[in-house]
C-alpha positions as CSV (number, residue, x, y, z in Angstrom):
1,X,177.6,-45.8,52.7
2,X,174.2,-46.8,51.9
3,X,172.3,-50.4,53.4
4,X,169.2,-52.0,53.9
5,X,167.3,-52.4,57.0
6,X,167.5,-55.8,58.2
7,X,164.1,-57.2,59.6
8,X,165.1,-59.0,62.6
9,X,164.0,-57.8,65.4
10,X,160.9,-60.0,65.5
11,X,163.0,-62.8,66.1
12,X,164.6,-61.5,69.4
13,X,163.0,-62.1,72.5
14,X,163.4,-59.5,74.5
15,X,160.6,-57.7,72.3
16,X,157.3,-59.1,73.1
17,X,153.7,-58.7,71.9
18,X,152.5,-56.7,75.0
19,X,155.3,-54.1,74.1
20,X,154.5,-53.7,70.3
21,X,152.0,-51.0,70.2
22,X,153.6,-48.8,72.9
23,X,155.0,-46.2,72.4
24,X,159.2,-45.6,71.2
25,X,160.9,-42.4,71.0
26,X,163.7,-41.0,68.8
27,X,165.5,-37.6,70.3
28,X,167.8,-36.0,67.6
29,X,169.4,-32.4,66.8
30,X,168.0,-30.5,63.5
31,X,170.4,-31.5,61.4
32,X,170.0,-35.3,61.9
33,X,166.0,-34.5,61.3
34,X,166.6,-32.5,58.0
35,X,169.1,-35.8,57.1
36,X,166.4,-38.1,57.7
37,X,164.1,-36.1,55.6
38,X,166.0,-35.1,53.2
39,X,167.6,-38.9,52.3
40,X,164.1,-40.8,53.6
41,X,166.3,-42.9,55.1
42,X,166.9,-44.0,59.0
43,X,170.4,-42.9,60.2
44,X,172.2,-45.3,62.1
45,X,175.4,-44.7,63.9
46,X,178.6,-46.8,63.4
47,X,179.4,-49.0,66.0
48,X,183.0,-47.7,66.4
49,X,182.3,-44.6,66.7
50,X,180.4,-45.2,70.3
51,X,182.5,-43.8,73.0
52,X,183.1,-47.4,75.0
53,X,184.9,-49.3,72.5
54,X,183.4,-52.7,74.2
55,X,180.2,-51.4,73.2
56,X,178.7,-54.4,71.1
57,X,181.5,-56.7,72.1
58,X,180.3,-60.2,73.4
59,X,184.0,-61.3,75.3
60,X,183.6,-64.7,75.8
61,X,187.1,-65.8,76.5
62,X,188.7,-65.5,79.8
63,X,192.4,-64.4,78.8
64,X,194.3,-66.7,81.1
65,X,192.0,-70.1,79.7
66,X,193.3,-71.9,77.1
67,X,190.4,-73.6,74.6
68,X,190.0,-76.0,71.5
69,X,187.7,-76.7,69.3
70,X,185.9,-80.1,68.2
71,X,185.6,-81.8,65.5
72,X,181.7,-80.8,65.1
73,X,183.0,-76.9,65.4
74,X,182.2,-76.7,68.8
75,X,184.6,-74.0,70.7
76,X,185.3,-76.1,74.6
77,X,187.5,-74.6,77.3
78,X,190.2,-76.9,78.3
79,X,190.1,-77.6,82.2
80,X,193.7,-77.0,83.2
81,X,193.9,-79.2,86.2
82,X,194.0,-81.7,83.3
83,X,195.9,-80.4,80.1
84,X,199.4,-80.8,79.6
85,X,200.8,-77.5,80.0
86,X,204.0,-78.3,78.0
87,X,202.1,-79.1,75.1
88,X,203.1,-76.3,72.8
89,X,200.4,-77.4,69.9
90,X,197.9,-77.0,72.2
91,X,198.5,-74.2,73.4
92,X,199.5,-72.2,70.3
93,X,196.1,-73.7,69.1
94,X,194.3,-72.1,71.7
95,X,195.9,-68.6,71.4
96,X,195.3,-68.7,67.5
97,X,191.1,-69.6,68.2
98,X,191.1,-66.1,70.4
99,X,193.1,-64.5,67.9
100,X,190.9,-65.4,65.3
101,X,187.6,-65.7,67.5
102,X,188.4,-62.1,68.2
103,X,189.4,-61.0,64.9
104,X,185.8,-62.1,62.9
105,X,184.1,-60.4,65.9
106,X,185.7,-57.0,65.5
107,X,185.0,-57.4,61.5
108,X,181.7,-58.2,61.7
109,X,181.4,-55.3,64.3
110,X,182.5,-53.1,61.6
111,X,179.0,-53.5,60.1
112,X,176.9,-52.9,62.6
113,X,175.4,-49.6,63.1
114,X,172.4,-49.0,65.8
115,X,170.1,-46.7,65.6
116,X,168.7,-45.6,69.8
117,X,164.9,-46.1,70.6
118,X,163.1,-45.1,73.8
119,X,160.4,-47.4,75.2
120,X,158.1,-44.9,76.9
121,X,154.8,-43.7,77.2
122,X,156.4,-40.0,78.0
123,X,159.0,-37.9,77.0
124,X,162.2,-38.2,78.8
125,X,164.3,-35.0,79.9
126,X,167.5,-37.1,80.6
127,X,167.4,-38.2,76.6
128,X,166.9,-34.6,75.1
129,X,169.9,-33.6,77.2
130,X,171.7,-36.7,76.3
131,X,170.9,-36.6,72.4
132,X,170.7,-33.1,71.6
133,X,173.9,-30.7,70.6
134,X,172.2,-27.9,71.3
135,X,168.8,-26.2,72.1
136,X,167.2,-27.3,69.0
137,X,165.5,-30.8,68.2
138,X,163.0,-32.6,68.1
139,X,161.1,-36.0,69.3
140,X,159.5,-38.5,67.0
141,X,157.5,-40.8,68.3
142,X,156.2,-44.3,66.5
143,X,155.2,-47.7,68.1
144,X,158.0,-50.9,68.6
145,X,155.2,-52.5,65.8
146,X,155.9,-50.3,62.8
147,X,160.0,-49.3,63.5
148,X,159.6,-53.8,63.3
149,X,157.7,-54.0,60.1
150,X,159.6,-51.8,58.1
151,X,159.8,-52.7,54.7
152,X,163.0,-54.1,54.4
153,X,164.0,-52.4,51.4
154,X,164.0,-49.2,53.2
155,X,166.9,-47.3,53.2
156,X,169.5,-46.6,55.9
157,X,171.8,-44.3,56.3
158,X,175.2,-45.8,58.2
159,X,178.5,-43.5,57.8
């Protein structure tokens, strides 16, 4: 499957202007360099196919609460000291927000693919053992400013 880089990394915080012209590092194998050059295209790896399956997932419900939702769309736990527990609407109401809560979050999941960066001003022996199949790869460096400012039409490779 074929997508577009999305540009958004600018807008999260965590990435600040002091950062942008240091320099980031991408360990891969052979085979994921000749892929890149042969399809010019970043390669990022499927969510789902991480080895912790709560990898991406922002849990936000505490199993044994129960919750509703506003009028405005606002999602409010439910203080139990004060609910009527025998209120079967409510709480069938509150188990269909998880359910569904949980269900859009494991679609849009589905689409997410990441592609893993080093922030360092050196090479890193832990990630060429981590990221490498074998005894053959390679490093590429570049700078948190231009993996940003990609052009957002370039192509990415996520299958």
């Amino acid at each position: 499957m074929r997508c577009y880089c999305l540009n958004f990394m600018d807008k999260i915080n965590f990435i600040n202007t002091s950062s942008s012209e240091k320099r980031i590092w991408r360990y891969m194998d052979l085979s994921k360099l000749l892929a890149l050059l042969e399809d010019e295209s970043l390669y990022f790896t499927p969510l789902q196919k991480f080895e912790d399956r709560y990898e991406g997932v922002y849990n936000c419900f505490e199993q044994e609460d129960l919750y509703d939702m506003s009028n405005e769309g606002q999602l409010h736990r439910i203080d139990k000291a004060s609910a009527d527990l025998n209120d079967t609407r409510m709480l069938d109401n509150s188990k269909i927000l998880k359910e569904a809560f949980t269900f859009v979050q494991k679609t849009l999941l589905q689409g997410v693919g990441v592609s893993c960066w080093r922030l360092d001003e050196g090479e890193s022996h832990a990630m060429w053992r981590t990221y490498l199949k074998s005894d053959e790869g390679v490093a590429i460096t570049s700078t948190v400013n231009k993996l940003t400012n990609l052009d957002s039409s370039s192509k990415c490779n996520f299958s």
